[in-house]
KEVEX-759733 format. One record per residue (C-alpha): x, y, z; residue in three letters. Coordinates in steps of 0.5 Angstrom, whole numbers, padded with zeros to 4 digits, always signed. Example, Ala and Ser with C-alpha at 12.3 -4.5 7.8 and 13.67 -1.06 7.14 Angstrom:
! residues 2
+0025-0009+0016Ala +0027-0002+0014Ser 
This chain:
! residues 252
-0040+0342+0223Unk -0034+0340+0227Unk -0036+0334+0230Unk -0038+0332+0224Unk -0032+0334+0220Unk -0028+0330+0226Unk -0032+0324+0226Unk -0031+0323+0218Unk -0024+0324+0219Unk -0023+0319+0225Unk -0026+0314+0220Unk -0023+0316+0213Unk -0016+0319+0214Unk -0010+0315+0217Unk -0014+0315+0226Unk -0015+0308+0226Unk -0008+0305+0222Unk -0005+0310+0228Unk -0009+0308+0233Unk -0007+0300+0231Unk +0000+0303+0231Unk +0000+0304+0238Unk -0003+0299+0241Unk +0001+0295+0237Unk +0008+0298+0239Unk +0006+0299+0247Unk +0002+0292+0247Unk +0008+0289+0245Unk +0011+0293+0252Unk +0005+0292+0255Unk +0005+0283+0254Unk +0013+0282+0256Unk +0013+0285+0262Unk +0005+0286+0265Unk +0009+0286+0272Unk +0013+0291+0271Unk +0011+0297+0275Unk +0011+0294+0281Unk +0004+0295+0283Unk +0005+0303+0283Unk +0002+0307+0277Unk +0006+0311+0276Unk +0011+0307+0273Unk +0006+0304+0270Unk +0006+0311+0266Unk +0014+0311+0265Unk +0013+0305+0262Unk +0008+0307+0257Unk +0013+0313+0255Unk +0018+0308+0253Unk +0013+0306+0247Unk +0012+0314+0245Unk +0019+0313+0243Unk +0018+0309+0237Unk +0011+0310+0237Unk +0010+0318+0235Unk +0014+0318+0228Unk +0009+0313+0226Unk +0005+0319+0228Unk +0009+0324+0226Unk +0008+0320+0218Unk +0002+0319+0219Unk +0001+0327+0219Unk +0006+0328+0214Unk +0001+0324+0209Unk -0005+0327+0210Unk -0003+0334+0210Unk +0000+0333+0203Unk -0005+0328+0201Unk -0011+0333+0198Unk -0005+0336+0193Unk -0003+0329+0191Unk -0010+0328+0189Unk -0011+0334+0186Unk -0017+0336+0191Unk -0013+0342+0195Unk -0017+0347+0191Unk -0024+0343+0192Unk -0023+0342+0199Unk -0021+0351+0200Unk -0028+0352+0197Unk -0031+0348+0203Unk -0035+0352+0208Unk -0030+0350+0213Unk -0024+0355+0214Unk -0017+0353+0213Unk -0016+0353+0220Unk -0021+0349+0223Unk -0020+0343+0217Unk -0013+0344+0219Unk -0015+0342+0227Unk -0019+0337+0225Unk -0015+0333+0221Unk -0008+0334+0226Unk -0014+0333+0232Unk -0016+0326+0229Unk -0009+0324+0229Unk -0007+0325+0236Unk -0014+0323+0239Unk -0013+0316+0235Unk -0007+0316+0239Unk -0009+0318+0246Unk -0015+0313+0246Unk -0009+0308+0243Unk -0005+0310+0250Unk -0009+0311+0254Unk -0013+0303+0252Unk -0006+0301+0254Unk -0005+0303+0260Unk -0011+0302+0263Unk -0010+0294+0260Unk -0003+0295+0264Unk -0006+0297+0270Unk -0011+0292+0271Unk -0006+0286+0268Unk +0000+0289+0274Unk -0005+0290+0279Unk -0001+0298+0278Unk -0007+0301+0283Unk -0002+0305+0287Unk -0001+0313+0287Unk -0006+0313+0282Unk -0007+0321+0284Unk +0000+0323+0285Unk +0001+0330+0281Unk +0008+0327+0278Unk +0004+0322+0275Unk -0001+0326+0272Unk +0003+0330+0270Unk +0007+0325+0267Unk +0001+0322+0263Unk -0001+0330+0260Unk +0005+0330+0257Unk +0005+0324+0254Unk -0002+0326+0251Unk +0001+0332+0248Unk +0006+0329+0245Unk +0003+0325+0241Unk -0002+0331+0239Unk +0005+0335+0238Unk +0007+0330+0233Unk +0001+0330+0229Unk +0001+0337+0228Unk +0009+0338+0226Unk +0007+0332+0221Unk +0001+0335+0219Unk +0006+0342+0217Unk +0011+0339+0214Unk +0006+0335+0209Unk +0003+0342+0207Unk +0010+0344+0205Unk +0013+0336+0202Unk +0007+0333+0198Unk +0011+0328+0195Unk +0010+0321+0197Unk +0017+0319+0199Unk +0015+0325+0204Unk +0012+0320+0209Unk +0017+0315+0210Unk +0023+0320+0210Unk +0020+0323+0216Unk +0018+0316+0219Unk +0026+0314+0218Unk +0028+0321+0220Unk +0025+0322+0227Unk +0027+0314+0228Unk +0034+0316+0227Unk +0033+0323+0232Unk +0030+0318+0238Unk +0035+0314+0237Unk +0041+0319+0237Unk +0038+0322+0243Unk +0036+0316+0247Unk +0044+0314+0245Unk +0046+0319+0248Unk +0047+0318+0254Unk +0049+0324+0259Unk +0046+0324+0267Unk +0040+0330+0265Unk +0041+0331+0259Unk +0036+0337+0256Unk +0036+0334+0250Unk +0033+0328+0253Unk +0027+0331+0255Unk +0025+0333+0248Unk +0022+0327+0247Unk +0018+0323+0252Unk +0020+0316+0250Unk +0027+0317+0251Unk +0032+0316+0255Unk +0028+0312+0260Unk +0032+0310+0266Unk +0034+0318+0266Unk +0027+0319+0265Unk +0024+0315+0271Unk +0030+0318+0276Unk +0029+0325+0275Unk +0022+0327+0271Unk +0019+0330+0277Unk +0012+0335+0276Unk +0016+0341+0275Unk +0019+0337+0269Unk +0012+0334+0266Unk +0009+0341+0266Unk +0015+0344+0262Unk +0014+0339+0258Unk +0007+0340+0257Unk +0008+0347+0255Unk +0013+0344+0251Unk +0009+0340+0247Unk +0003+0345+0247Unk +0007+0350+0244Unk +0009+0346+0238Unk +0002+0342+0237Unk +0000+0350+0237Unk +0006+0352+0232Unk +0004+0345+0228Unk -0002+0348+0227Unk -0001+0355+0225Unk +0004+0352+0220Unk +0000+0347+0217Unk -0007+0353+0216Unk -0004+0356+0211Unk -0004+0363+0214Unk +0001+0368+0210Unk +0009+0366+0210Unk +0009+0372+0215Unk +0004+0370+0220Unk +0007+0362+0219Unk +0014+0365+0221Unk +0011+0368+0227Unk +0007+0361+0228Unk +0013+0359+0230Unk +0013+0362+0236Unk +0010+0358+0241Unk +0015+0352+0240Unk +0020+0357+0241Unk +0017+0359+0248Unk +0016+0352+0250Unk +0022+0350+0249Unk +0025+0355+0253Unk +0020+0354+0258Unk +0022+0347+0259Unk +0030+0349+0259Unk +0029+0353+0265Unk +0024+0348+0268Unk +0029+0343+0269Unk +0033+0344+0274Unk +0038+0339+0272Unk +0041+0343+0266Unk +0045+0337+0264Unk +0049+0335+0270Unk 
């Protein structure tokens, strides 16, 4: 039922108009510099990441517009009497969003390797690691979207988030000191700080990061008691605590 919930998601909810949107986004990267990774895949990888920066506040919207979605069309209390728990249809709806987006990605970077001819260090740790955390980023993204629209259900509620997270990505990539934490809150930031310094010790915290905030997204928007959803914040917290102590840098 899942399966079935997830692939009726993937073509009805916002999955395809994301997907379009990050191809778009990183095509347009992609198509102006093929060459820019230098023939190693890794760069390959950062380069890509440079996208994420305009590209996961269209995924957040878009998370923000399907959660609110069901009360603006007055069908909340139809969906809740469905065989599938709160839970679950709340998985499927941040999970067709993050996957529209990874498959997007991952498109991407495949084009970007064969067009750069970025074949080299293919298996290093760093730019595995690298390409996780961009996947939950983008899974991150759709779920705290996801969250906020079960709480604004007004249609402006998208856009504002749209405009909002644009602003913070700019600020934070505007801000400019060597290391600095806050530029590893979002993988498209700050990208020439990212490059030098994003090493697999960085990538992990910053997968942890982004699972404990997909994670807290998700139990938000479930619609569990306020208690329960307050200690659903607890995962993003953890992460967030974990990357600090993970970056060795520190903001020097």
């Amino acid at each position: 039922m899942t399966a079935r919930a997830l692939a009726l998601d993937l073509r009805r909810g916002p999955a395809p108009l994301i997907a379009l949107a990050v191809l778009g986004l990183g095509g347009a990267l992609v198509l102006s510099d093929p060459g820019g990774c230098d023939g190693r895949w890794p760069d390959a990888v950062l380069s890509l990441r440079g996208a994420l920066g305009t590209a996961l506040p269209c995924v957040l919207a878009a998370g923000v517009w399907h959660g609110g979605s069901p009360r603006r069309r007055g069908t909340d209390d139809a969906i809740a009497a469905t065989a599938l728990p709160a839970w679950r249809r709340s998985a499927v709806e941040g999970g067709s969003i993050g996957l529209a987006g990874l498959a997007a990605f991952v498109l991407l970077l495949g084009a970007l390797t064969v067009a750069g001819g970025c074949t080299a260090g293919l298996s290093t740790a760093s730019s595995v690691a690298a390409l996780a955390a961009s996947a939950l980023a983008l899974q991150a993204a759709a779920f705290a979207g996801l969250a906020l629209g079960r709480a604004a259900v007004a249609p402006m509620a998208a856009p504002l988030a749209l405009f909002a997270s644009l602003v913070v990505t700019m600020v934070l990539g505007g801000w400019s000191p060597k290391g600095a934490d806050a530029m590893l809150l979002l993988p498209g930031v700050g990208e020439d700080v990212t490059v030098r310094q994003l090493t697999t010790r960085i990538s992990i915290g910053q997968m942890l990061w982004f699972a404990g905030l997909a994670v807290s997204g998700w139990l938000c928007a479930s619609r569990w008691p306020a208690r329960l959803r307050l200690a659903g914040l607890a995962p993003a917290a953890a992460g967030l605590v974990t990357l600090v102590a993970l970056n060795p840098g520190g903001g020097e």
